[in-house]
C-alpha positions in Angstrom: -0.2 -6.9 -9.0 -1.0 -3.6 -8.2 -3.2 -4.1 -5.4 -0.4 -5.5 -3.5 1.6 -2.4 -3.8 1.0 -1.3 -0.5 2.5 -4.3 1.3 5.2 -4.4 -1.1 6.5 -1.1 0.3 5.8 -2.6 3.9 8.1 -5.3 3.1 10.5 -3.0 1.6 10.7 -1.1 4.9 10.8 -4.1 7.0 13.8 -5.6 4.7 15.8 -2.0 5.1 15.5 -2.7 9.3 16.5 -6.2 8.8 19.6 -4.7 6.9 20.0 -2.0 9.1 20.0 -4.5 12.1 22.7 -6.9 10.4 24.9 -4.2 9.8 25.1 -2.5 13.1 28.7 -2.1 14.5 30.0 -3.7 11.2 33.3 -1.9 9.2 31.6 -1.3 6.4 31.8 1.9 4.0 29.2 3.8 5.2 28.7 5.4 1.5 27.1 1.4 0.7 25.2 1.7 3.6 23.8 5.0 3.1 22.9 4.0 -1.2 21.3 1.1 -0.1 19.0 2.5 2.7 18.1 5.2 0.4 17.5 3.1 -2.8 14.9 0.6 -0.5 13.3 3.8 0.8 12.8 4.8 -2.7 11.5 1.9 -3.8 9.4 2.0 -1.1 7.8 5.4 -1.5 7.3 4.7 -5.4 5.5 1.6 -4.6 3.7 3.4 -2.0 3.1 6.1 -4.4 1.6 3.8 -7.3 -0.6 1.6 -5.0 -4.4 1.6 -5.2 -6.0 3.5 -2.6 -6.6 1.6 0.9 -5.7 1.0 4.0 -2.1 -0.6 2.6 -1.3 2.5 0.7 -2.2 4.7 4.0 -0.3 2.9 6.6 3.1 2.5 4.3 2.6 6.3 3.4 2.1 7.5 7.4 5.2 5.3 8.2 7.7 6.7 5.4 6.4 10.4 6.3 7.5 9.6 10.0 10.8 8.0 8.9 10.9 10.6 6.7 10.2 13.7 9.2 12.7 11.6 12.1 15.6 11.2 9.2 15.2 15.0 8.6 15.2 15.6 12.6 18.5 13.3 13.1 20.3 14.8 9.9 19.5 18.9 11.1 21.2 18.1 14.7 24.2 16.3 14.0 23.0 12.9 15.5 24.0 10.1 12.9 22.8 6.7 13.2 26.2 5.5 11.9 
């Protein structure tokens, strides 16, 4: 099972755009939006994190880093995505 840790955290970030995407425009509390982006970005970093080394574990850990870095970006100039 650990060899497929690496597309685990793909899926994980592919389910937290699918959410993201089903949400938009929605009145919901944006505290629940915010926990659960977070937690699936979590589990996507640990999974990353404990994946054997490979291509898997390199393309989920270059895209979290630039989620990561654009997040950070988006925070520090006052532009919310909700």
């Amino acid at each position: 099972m650990r060899n497929h840790l690496g597309k685990v955290s793909l899926v994980l970030l592919i389910l937290t755009f699918i959410f993201i995407a089903t949400i938009y425009g929605a009145l919901i509390n944006h505290t629940l939006i915010y926990l659960t982006v977070l937690f699936l970005f979590i589990l996507s970093v640990v999974s990353a994190l404990l994946s054997p080394k490979g291509i898997w574990k390199t393309i989920s850990l270059t895209i979290l880093t630039i989620l990561f870095v654009l997040f950070l970006l988006f925070f520090f100039s006052g532009f919310f995505l909700f």
